[in-house]
C-alpha positions as CSV (number, residue, x, y, z in Angstrom):
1,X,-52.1,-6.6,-26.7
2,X,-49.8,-9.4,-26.1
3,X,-47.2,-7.1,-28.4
4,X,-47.6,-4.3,-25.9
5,X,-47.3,-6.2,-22.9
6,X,-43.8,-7.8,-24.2
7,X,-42.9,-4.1,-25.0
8,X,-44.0,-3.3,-21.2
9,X,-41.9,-6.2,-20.1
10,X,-38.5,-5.4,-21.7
11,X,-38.8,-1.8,-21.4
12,X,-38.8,-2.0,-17.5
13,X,-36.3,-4.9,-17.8
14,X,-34.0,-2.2,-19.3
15,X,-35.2,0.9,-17.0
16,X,-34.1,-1.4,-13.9
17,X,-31.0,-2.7,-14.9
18,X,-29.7,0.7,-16.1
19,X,-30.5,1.8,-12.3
20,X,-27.6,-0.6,-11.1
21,X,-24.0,1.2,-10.6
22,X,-21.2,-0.6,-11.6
23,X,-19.1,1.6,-8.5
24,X,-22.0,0.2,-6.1
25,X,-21.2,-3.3,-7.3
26,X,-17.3,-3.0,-6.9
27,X,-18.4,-2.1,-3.0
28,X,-19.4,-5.6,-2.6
29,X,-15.8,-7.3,-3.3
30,X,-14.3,-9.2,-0.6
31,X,-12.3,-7.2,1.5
32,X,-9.1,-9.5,1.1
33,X,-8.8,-7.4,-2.1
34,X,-7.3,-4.5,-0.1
35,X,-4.5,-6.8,1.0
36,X,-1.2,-4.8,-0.2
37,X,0.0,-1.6,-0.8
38,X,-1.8,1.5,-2.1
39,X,-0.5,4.7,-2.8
40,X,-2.6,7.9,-2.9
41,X,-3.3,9.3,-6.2
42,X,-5.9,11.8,-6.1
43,X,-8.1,14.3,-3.6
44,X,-11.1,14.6,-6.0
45,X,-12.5,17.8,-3.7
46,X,-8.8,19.3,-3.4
47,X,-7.4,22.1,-5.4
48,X,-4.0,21.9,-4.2
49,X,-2.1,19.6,-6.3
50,X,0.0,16.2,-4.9
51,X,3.3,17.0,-5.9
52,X,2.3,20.7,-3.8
53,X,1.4,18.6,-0.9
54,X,3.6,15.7,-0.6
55,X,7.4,17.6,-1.9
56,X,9.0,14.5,-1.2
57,X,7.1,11.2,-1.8
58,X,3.2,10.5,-1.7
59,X,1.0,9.0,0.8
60,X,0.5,5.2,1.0
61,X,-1.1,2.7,3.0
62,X,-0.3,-1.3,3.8
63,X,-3.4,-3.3,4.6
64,X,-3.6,-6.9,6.1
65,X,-7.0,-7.6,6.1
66,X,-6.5,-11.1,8.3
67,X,-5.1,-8.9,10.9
68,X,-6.7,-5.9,10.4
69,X,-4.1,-3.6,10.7
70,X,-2.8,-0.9,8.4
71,X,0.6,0.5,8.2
72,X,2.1,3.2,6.2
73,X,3.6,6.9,5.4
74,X,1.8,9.9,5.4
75,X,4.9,11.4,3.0
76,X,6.4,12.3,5.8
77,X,6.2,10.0,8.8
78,X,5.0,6.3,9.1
79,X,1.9,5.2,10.6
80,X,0.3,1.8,12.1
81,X,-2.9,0.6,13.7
82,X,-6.0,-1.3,13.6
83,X,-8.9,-0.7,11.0
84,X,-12.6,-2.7,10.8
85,X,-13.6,-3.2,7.3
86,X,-16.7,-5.3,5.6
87,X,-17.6,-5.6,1.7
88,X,-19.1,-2.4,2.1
89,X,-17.7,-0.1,5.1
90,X,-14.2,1.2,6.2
91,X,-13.4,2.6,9.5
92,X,-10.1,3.8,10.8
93,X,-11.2,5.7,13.6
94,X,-8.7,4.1,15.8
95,X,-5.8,5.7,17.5
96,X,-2.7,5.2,14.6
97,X,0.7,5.5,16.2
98,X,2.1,8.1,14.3
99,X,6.3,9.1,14.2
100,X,6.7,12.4,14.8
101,X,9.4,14.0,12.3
102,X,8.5,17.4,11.7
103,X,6.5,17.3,8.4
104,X,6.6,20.9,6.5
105,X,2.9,22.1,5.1
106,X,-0.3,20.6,5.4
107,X,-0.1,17.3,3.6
108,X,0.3,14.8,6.6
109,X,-2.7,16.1,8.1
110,X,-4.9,16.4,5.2
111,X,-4.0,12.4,5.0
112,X,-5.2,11.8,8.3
113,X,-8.2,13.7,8.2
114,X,-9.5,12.4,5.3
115,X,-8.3,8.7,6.5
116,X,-10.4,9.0,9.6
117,X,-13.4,10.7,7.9
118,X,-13.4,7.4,5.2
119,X,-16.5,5.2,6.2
120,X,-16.9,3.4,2.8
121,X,-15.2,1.8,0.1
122,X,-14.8,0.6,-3.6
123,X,-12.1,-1.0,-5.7
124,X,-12.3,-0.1,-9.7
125,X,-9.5,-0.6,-12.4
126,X,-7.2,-0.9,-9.5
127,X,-7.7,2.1,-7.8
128,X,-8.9,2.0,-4.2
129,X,-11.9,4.8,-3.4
130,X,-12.1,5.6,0.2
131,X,-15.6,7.3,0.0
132,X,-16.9,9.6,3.3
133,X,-20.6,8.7,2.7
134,X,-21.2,9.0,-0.9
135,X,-18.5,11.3,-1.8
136,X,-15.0,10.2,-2.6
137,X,-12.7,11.6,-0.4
138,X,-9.4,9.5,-1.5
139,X,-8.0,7.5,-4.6
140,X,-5.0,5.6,-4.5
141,X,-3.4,3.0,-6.5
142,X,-2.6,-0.2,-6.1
143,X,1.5,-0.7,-5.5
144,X,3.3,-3.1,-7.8
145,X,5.3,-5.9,-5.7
């Protein structure tokens, strides 16, 4: 009996901690690890490619999580304003000032769409996830100095 109730023990020991997600644990960084540059890399739902969208260069954002604010380029034109972040959620539902170069095809606005739908976030193997709910909507890559 005591066999079997060690057996029950360890089996539900294992059951549980194979339940955990290692890209739910990487949600509960401290934000200060978004500090920096990131530069998109990937529209998991998309079937257009990058190079299709953004002709010239790629997406990239500049956070400063003291101040929150972002700044950036959409490929095109460059981008600023204020963000709210916590371990867990993202929002950049704020007004950005935007330039206003005239941008040819779709990619600046599929940026900012998907920027202003993001409402989560993780950080794995240096790649930033911008999730809308539990789907990722965004990857980019952290820039090198």
């Amino acid at each position: 009996m005591l066999k079997l109730t060690i057996l029950a023990t360890l089996f539900s020991a294992t059951l549980l901690s194979s339940c955990s997600s290692p890209e739910k644990a990487t949600a509960m960084l401290s934000p200060d690890i978004l500090n920096g540059t990131w530069t998109l890399v990937e529209y998991p739902e998309l079937q257009s490619s990058l190079d299709a969208l953004y002709p010239m260069k790629k997406p990239n954002i500049t956070f400063d999580v003291a101040g929150l604010k972002i700044n950036g380029s959409t490929g095109c034109n460059s981008f600023n304003g204020p963000f709210k972040v916590s371990q867990a959620t993202i929002d950049f539902s704020a007004p950005l000032g935007i330039t206003r170069m005239m941008c040819p095809g779709e990619g600046e606005s599929t940026f900012i769409r998907n920027l202003q739908k993001a409402n989560g976030w993780t950080v794995r193997d240096n790649t930033l996830r911008l999730m809308a709910g539990d789907l990722v909507i965004m990857k980019l890559d952290k820039s090198t100095p």
